[in-house]
Each structure stands twice: as C-alpha cells, then as structure tokens.
C-alpha positions in Angstrom: -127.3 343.7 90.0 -126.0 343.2 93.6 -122.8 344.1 95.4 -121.1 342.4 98.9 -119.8 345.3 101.2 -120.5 347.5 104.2 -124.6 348.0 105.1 -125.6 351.6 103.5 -126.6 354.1 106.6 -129.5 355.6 105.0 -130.8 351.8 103.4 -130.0 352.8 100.1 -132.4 354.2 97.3 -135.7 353.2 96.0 -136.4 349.7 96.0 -132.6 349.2 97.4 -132.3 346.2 99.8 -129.9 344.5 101.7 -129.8 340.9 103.0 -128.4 339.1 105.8 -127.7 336.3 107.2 -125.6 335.5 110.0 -124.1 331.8 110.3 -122.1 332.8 113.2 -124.1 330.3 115.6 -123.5 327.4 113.1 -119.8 327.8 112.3 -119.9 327.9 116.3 -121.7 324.5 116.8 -118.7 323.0 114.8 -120.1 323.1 111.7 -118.5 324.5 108.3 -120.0 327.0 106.0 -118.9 326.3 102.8 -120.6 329.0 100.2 -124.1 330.8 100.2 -125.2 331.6 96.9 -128.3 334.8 96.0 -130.4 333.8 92.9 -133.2 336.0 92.1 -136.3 335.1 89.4 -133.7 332.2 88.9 -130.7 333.8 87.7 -127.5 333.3 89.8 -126.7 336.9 91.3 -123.7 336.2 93.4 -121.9 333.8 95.7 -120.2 334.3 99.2 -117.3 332.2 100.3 -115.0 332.4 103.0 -117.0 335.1 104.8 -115.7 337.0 108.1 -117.5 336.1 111.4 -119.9 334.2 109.0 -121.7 337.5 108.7 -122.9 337.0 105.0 -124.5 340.1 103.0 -125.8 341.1 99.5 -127.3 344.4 98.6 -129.1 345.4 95.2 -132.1 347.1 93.7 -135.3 344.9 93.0 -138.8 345.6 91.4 -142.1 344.7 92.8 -142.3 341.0 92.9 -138.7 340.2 92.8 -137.9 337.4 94.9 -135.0 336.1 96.0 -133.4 332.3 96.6 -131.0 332.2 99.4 -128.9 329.0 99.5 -126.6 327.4 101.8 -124.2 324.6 101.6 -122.4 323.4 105.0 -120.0 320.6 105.6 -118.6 320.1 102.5 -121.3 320.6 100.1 -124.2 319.2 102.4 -126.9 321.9 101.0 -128.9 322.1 104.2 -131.3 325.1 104.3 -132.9 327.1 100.5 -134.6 329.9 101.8 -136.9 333.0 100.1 -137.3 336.2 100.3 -139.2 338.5 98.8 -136.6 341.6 97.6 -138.6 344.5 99.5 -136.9 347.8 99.8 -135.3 347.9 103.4 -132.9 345.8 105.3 -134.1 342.0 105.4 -132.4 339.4 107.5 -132.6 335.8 107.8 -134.2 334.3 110.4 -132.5 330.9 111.1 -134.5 328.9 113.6 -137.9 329.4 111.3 -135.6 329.7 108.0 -137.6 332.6 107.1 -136.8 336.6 105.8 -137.9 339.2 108.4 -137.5 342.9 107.8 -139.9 344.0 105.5 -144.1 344.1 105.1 -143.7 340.9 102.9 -141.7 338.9 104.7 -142.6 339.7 108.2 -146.6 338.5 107.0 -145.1 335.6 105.7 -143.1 334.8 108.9 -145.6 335.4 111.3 -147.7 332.8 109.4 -144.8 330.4 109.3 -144.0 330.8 113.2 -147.5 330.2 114.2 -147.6 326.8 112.0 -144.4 325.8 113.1 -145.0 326.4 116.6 -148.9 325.0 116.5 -150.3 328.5 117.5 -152.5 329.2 114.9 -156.5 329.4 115.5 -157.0 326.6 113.3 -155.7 325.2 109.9 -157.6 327.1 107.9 -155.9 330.3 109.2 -152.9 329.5 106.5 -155.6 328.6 103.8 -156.7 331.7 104.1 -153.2 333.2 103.8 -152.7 331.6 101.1 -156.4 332.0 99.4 -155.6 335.9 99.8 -151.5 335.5 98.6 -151.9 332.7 95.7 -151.3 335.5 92.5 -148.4 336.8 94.5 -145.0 336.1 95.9 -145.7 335.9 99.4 -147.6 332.7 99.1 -143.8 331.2 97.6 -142.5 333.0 100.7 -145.1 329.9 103.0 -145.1 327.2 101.1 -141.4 327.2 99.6 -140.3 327.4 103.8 -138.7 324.1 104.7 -139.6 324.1 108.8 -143.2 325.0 107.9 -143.8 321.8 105.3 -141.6 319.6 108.1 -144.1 320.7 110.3 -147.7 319.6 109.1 -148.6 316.8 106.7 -147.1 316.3 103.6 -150.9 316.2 102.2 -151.2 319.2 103.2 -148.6 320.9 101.4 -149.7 319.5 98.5 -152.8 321.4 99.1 -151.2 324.2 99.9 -149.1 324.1 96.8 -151.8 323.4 94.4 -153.2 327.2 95.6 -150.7 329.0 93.9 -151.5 330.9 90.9 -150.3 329.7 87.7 -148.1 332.4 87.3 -146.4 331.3 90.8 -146.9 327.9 89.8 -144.8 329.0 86.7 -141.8 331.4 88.5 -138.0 329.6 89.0 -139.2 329.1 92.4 -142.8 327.9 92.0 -140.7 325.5 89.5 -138.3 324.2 92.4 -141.4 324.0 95.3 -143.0 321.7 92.7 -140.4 319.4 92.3 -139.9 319.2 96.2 -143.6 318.6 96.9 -143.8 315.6 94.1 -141.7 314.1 95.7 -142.9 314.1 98.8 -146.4 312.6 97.7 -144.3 309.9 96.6 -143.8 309.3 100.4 -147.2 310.2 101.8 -149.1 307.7 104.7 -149.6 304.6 103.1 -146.8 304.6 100.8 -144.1 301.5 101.4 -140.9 302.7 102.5 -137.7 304.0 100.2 -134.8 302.6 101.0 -131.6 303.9 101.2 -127.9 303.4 102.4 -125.1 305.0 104.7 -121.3 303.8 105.1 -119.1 305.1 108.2 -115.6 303.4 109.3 -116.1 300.7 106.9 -119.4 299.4 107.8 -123.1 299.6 105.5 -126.5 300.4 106.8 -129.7 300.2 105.3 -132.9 301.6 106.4 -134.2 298.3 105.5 -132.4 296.6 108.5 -135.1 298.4 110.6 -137.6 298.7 108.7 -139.8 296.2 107.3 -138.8 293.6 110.0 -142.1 292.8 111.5 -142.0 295.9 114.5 -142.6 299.4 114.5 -140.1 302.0 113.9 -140.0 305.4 114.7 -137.2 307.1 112.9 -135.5 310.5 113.6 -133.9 312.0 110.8 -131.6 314.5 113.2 -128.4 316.5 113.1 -126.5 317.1 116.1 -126.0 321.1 115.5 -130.2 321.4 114.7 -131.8 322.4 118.4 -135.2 321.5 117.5 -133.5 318.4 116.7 -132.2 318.5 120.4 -135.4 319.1 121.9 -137.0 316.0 120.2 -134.2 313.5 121.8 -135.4 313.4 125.8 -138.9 311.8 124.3 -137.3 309.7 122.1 -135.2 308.0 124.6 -138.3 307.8 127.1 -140.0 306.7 124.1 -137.5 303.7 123.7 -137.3 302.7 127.6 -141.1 302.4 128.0 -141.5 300.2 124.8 -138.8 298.7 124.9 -139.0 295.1 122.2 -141.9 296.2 120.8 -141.4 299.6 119.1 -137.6 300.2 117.0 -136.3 304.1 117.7 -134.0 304.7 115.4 -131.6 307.8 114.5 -130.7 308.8 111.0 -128.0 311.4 111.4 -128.7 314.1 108.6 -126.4 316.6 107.0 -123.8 316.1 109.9 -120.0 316.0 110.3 -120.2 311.9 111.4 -117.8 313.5 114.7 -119.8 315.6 115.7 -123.0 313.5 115.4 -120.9 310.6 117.4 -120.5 313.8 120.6 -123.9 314.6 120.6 -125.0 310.7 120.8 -122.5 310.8 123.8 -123.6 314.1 125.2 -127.2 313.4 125.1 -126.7 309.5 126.1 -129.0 308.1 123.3 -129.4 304.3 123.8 -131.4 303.4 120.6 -129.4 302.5 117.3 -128.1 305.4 114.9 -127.6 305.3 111.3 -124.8 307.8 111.2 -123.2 309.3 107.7 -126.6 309.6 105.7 -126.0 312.4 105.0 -128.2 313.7 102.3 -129.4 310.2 101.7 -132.3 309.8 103.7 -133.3 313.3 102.8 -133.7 313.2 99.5 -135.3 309.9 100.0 -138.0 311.3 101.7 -137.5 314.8 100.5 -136.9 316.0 103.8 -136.4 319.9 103.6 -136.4 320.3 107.2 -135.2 318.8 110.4 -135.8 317.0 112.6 -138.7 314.8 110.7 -140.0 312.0 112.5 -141.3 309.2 110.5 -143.6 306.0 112.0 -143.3 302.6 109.8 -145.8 299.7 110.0 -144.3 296.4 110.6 -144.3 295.7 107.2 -143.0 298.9 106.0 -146.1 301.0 105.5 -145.3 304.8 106.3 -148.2 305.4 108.7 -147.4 309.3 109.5 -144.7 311.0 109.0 -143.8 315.2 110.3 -144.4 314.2 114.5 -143.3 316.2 117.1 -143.8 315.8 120.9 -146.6 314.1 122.1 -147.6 313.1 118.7 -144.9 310.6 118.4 -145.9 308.2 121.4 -149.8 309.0 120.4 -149.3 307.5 116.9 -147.3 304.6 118.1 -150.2 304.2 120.9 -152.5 304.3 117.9 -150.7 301.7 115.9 -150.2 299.5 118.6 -153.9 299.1 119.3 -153.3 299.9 123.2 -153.2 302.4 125.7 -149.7 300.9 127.0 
C-alpha cells in the first residue's frame, strides 16, 4: 500500500500522496529518533528506522476518508508525539511545532483551526464548536480533536465536549477508538479530582509526586522536556513565579520524555532554582494523560487539582486566585 523512496516530480497519480516529516531539528537538539511507524484505518503500513538526515517519507494511494496515524518514538522507545492526517492526494508534511499535517484542503482547515486554539487567536470558543458541528461525520474533526498541542492547550472539559461531537462512525474508526481512550482518561484527572501519584528514580535516588503534593502548599507543576521550545518559553515565568512567592507556593519540574543529561544542561542553561523531578519519563504522562508538552498543573494544599493546561499569565492568575490575594 505504501513505498519509502525519492518524492515523485509530478505528485504521483490519483489520489497518490506522499508524507513527510522532518526530525532533523530534534536529532539536532540531542535527541534520538528511534522509529516512526504509518498506520492507516488502523492497519500497520510501514515503519522507518535509521532514516538519513531524519528526513522520514511514505508515499501511497488512499480513498476518500483514508486517514492516516503517524507515530514517533524518541529516546529509546519514549513515544512522544501520534499525529493524523488525513491521506489527501498531494504532498502533505508534518508540521512539528503544532503536530499537525499541512499540505492539503483537509489538513490545512484542520491546522488553521489548531494554530488559532493553540496560539489563543480564535474569535471566541465557539469558533472550534462550529468546526467541529460542521466536520463531526467526517475525518477532519479526528484531524482537531486527536491533535495533542490543541487538547494541552484548553481544558480537559472541554475536549471531552469536543470529543463527544463526533459522529458515531468517527466515534467508531481505529482512531476515534484511540482519542477515546486518551480523553477517558483524562476526565479521570479533571479540576477537582485528587491527584495521581506516580514515581521516578535517577542515580539511585526515588521521587514521588507525592513529596510535593499534598503537603499543605500549593504546587504548580511543569511537566517539561528540555528539547520542547514551548517548554522553554514557559521557564522565565516559572522561575519569577517561584522568587515572588517564594514559601508559600511549591514550583516544581517534572522532566518528561527526556534523556535525564540533557534535562540536567538545560536546568543549568536556563538556571532553574525550584526542585525537578528528573527521569519521569512517561510516568507522569500517562498519569495525567498528558499528550502534549509543556502542561502546567495547579494542586490544592491538600492535593485537589484546581486547573490544569496554563500557560503564561494564567499560571500566576490561578495561583493569585487560590491564594485568596492580590499578592
């Protein structure tokens, strides 16, 4: 059904389409690519290992409504990113900052959606209802709610909204199948939910979530990996975060799908003061089914997750909130 080789000239017949990702910028940040796998409807099509200049490509002829599963595992079988694509004649790459498929009519409608949620540019929230109100019978709605940085990037309430949209025919496709199991989850960890623990071990030594959590303060965690910019970009309010409330809020690092070396640079690099659990790993992820990065998680005192998916500014107005005070 699919082939690895050179990009056709012409694009190939009808309903011929190539794919492409490009982990070059990953393999550069220090970072190991170990396979990326193509399933489409659900059945394995092929997997690329050991790919020159991380330039990974399939190619194939797809039907209307085909979509595709693009998978990637890093750092030794870490699985860090799934993402969808809906198999559209043409040449469709992957974007890798929105984890979305650009290229085609399909998938560019779907990214422009994602981008504006992601980024907070959209008119209002009822902009991606409506996408999804108009897409629920077809693939392109999988193409919203299946992408990782878009459900990391509004309330896990809401993607269950979003998710209980879909058709039962989505609800019912491999992927539709997958999203569901993702998004259950995630209820399980909604505001007001007590917190899941979960452990990490690095030169010897065991941390808990719970050694933070649940200890009579605040905590603001920061599941993080040093090689994820957005990641990055979250650190400067974090630390100011940490120096202005010093005893009475907990910042905390959770290094996430990272080499524990390179993790340990970037702490040093970006002269992080707060405490880090480093090695989680997948740990804290699937404990919070955390599809994207960073996710930023506020605890109550006693545990309670108050909000969880804060960026920016909403991070020191939810700890203002919780605190009671305008310090």
């Amino acid at each position: 059904m699919a082939a690895c080789g050179k990009k056709p000239a012409d694009g190939g017949g009808e309903g011929h389409y190539s794919l492409w990702w490009n982990m070059k910028p990953v393999i550069e940040a220090g970072n190991s690519v170990d396979s990326m796998a193509l399933v489409v409807n659900g059945s394995h099509v092929r997997t690329l290992v050991d790919v020159k200049d991380g330039d990974y490509f399939f190619e194939g002829d797809a039907q209307e409504g085909d979509l595709a599963k693009v998978a990637v595992w890093l750092n030794h079988g870490e699985m860090v990113a799934v993402v969808y694509a809906a198999l559209e004649r043409g040449d469709i790459t992957i974007d890798s900052e929105m984890q979305c498929a650009v290229g085609t009519p399909l998938n560019d409608a779907a990214f422009n959606v994602v981008m504006k949620a992601v980024n907070g540019t959209m008119a209002s929230p009822e902009e991606l209802v409506n996408y999804m109100a108009a897409h629920k019978a077809d693939v392109a709605s999988l193409l919203v709610v299946g992408n990782e940085p878009l459900r990391a990037s509004i309330p896990t309430v809401a993607v269950v909204k979003l998710y209980d949209m879909l058709s039962a025919e989505m609800k019912n496709t491999a992927a539709g199948k997958e999203i569901a199991a993702v998004v259950k989850k995630a209820g399980s960890t909604l505001p007001g939910a007590k917190f899941v623990d979960f452990a990490a071990t690095y030169k010897g030594k065991t941390q808990h979530l719970s050694d933070y959590v649940g200890k009579g303060k605040l905590v603001v965690a920061d599941f993080w990996a040093s090689w994820c910019m957005p990641c990055r970009q979250e650190i400067p309010n974090l630390i100011a975060l940490h120096k202005k409330y010093g005893d009475r809020v907990v910042v905390l690092g959770i290094a996430t799908w990272d080499e524990p070396a390179a993790t340990e640079g970037a702490i040093a690099e970006l002269k992080i003061p707060y405490p880090q659990i480093i090695n989680a790993q997948k740990a804290g992820s699937d404990a919070y089914s955390i599809q994207g990065i960073p996710e930023i998680i506020l605890f109550a005192p006693d545990g309670t997750i108050l909000k969880r998916g804060l960026r920016g500014e909403q991070v020191e107005a939810a700890v203002k909130e919780a605190l009671g005070d305008g310090k």
